[in-house]
N, C-alpha and C positions, 0 to 999 in steps of 0.2 A: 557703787553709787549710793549716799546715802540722803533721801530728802529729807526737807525741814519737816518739821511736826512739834509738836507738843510735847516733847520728849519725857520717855520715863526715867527716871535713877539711874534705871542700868543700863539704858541703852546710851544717858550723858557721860555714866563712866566711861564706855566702848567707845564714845564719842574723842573722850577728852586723851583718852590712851592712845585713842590711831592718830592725835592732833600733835602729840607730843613726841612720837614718831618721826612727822614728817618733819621739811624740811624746808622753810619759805626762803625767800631772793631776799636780799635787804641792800637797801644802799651803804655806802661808806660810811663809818661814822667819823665823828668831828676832831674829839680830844679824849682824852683820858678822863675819868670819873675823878671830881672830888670830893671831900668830905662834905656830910650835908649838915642841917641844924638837927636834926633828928635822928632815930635811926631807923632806916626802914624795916618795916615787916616781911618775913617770908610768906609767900604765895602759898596756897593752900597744896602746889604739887611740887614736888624739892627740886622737878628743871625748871619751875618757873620764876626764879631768881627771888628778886627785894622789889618791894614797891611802896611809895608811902600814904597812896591812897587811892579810893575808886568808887565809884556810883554805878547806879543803873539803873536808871529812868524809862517808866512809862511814858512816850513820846505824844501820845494824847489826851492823858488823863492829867501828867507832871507827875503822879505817884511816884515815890521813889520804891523800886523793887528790891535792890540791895544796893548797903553801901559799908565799906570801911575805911575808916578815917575819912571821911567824906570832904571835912572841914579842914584837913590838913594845908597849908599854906607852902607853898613853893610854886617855882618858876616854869610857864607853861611852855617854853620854847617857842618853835614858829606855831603851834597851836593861836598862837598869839594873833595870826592871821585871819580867826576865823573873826573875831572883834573888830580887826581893818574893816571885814568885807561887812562887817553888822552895819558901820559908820559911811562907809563908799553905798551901802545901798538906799541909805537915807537920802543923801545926795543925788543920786539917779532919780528916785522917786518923787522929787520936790525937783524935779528938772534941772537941777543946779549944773550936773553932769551929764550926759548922755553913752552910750556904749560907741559909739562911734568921734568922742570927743578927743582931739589929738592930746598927747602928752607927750611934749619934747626933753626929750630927757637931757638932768642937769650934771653936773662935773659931781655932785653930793651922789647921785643915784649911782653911778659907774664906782664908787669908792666902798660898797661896804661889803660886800667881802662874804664867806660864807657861801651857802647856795646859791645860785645866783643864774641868769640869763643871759651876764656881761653885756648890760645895756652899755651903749658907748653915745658921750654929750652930742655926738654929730646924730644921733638917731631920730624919730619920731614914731611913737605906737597908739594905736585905739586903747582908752582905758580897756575892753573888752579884752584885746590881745593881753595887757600886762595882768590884768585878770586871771585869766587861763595860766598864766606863768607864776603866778603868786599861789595860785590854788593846785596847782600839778607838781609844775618843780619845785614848788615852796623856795620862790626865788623873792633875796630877801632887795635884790635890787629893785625888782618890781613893787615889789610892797610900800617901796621907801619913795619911788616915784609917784605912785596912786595917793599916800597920802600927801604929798607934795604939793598935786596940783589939783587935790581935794579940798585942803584944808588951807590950800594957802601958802603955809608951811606947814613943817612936819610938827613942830611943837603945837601949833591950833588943833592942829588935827589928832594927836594925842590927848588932848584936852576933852576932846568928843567922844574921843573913845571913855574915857573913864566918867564922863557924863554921861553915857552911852548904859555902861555898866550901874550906875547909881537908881538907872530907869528900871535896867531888870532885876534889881535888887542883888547884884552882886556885891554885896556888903564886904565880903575880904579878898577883892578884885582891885589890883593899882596898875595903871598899865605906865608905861615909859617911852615905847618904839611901839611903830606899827608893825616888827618883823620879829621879834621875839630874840635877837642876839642877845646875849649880856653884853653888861654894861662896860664901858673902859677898865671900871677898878676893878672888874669882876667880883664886887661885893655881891651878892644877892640880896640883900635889901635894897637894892641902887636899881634893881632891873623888874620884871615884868614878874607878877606874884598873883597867883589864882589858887583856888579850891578845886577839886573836881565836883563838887555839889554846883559853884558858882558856874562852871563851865557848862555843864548839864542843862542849866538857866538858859544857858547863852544859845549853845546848840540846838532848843526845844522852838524859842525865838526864832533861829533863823529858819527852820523845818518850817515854822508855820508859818512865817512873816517874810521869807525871798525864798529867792528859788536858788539857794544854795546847792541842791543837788546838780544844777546844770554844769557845772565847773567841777565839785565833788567826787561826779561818778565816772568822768573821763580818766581810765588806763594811759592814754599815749599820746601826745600832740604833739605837733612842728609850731615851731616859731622862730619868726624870720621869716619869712618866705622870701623877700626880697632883700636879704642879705647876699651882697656878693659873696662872702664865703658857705652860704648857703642856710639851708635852714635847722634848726639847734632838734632834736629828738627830746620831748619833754614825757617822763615816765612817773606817774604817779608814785608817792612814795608810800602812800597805805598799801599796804601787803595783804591785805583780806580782802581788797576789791577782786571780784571773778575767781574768791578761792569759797568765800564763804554765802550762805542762798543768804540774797537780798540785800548785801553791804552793800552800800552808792555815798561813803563818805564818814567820814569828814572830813579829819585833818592830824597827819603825824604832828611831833616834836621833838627835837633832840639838840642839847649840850650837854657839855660835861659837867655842869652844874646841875642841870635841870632831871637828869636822866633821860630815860625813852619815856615817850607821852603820847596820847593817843584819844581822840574824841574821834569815836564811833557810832553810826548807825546803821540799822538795816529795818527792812520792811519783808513781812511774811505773813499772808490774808492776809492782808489789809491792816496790819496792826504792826506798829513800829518802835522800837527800844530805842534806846540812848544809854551808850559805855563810854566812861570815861575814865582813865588809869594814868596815874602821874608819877615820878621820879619812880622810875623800873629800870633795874639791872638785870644782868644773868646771876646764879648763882655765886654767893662772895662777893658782892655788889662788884662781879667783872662788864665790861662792855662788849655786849654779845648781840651787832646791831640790831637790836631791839625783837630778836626771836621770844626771850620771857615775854614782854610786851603784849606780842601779839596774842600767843598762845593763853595768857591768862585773858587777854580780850572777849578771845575765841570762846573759851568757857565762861564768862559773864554772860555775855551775849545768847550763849543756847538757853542758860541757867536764868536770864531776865525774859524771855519766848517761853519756856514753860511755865513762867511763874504768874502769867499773865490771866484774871480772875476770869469767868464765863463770860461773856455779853460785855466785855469791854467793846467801849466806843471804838470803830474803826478811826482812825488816825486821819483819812480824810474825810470823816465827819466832820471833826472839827475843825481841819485847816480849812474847810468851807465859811467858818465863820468868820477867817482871820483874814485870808488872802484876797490882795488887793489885784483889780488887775494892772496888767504893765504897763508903765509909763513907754510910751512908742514916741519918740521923736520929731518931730514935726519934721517934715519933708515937703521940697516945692511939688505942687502939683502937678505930674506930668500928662502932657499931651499925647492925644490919639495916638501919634506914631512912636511912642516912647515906650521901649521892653520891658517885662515884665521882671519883676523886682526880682533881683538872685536869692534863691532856696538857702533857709538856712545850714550855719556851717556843718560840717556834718562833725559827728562826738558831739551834737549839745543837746542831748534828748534831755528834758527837764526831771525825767523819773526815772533818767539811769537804767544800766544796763541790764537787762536779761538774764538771770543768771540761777545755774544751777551749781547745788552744793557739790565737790569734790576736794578730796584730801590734797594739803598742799604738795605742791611735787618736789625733785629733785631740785 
């Protein structure tokens, strides 16, 4: 067992050696790698494939601790979800929405393909359920319904989003879809285009300003429950949730345009980083479901935690000064004889799980 700390040189080597050792779970991946506009760089350890950019942010100071290619331009995959939920929280917040607001799903949401929940046009969910399925399964049918009857349509609602982006200064930020697919022609200028610096923006925002984490940190959820054929097993696709002390998020990515992608955080005393790593292959830019990914993650992450100067501000110092409280919904007033309000769902602890550091397993 090794805990977190302040880690020395040698103890990160020890660290990064038994990391690349072990051997994490990965989901499927999609399609085959193709050529990008650039050419990615090798990882500073020869398993940890090609990447063409990465940050790593001070999550309450904004300081950037380290970055390469920072600025590099490509397509953020379903990462792309973390911007949905920036724009669906506005809307919550200005009451426009609510967590319990039905969303019937349409013949557009059941058609697009990818990850997905196979919503079906006869269905109806609480934005909160497609929520959970958008940020677990990174289901891209879900996504596409939230913005739907968020926005109106999806095209308004994409609109917000890159208004959304202009706010936080993501200057070389263009979004297209709320769910990160490429586009029909599979040009990559035609589809969703970020930085990991711009990302890092995006991610620092939602830490301080929702409560991202409640959806983030959740491992494993059913959905459906009242589906006759029963309820679907939704399994987070971040790989470092409950392997590494303190990850409660954020958000995978992956095409074969985009490579493996990954906006990361963790929280350790009280002080919390932000990794972000874009278009990642295995070595030979092969697709190796996103193990280089994670493993170079892994090492930003210990490498952005020691790097962290004396008497930095604890991370909710300052989200004190940001965080609003919840919009709660208005409900009829019930009477004397009317039961006491059902206990929230369980998996939605806001500050995620518990968790101590252990080597990925078999």
């Amino acid at each position: 067992m090794i805990f977190a700390s302040r880690s020395t040189p040698a103890l990160l080597s020890r660290i990064t050696t038994l990391l690349v050792a072990g051997v994490l779970a990965f989901a499927p991946a999609l399609a085959s790698a193709k050529a990008r506009p650039h050419p990615s760089r090798p990882a500073t350890a020869k398993d940890h494939g090609t990447y063409k950019g990465d940050i790593v942010m001070d999550a309450a100071t904004g300081n950037i601790l380290i970055q390469d290619h920072a600025d590099e331009i490509s397509p953020p995959a379903s990462m792309t979800k973390l911007m949905t939920y920036a724009v669906l929280y506005d809307k919550l917040s200005s009451g426009a929405l609510t967590l319990d607001t039905p969303v019937k799903i349409d013949r557009s949401d059941s058609r697009m393909g990818g990850t997905q929940v196979y919503l079906d046009p006869r269905e109806t969910f609480p934005v909160e359920d497609l929520i959970y399925a958008m940020m677990i399964q990174s289901a891209n049918d879900a996504a596409h319904a939230l913005a739907r009857a968020a926005g109106g349509s999806v095209e308004a609602f994409v609109d917000l989003m890159n208004t959304k982006a202009r706010e936080l200064g993501m200057t070389h930020s263009t979004f297209r879809s709320p769910h990160g697919l490429p586009p029909s022609d599979r040009r990559i200028a035609d589809g969703d285009l970020t930085t990991p610096h711009d990302y890092a923006l995006l991610c620092r925002y939602l830490l301080l300003h929702t409560d991202i984490l409640k959806y983030t940190s959740v491992r494993e959820r059913k959905f459906g429950l009242n589906r006759t054929q029963g309820a679907m097993v939704m399994k987070n696709h971040n790989n470092l949730l409950g392997r590494v002390t303190g990850v409660d998020g954020l958000k995978t990515g992956y095409t074969a345009t985009a490579g493996y992608c990954l906006s990361a955080t963790g929280e350790r005393n009280g002080h919390r980083v932000i990794v972000v790593i874009m278009g990642c292959f295995g070595p030979g830019g092969e697709r190796d479901l996103g193990r280089s990914r994670d493993l170079r993650a892994i090492e930003l992450m210990e490498r952005g935690f020691s790097m962290l100067p004396p008497g930095d501000p604890s991370f909710d110092s300052i989200r004190e000064k940001y965080v609003k409280p919840a919009v709660i919904p208005l409900q009829p007033v019930p009477d004397s004889s009317a039961s006491p309000s059902a206990p929230n769902t369980p998996g939605t602890n806001s500050r995620g799980p518990t968790i101590k550091f252990s080597l990925p397993g078999q």
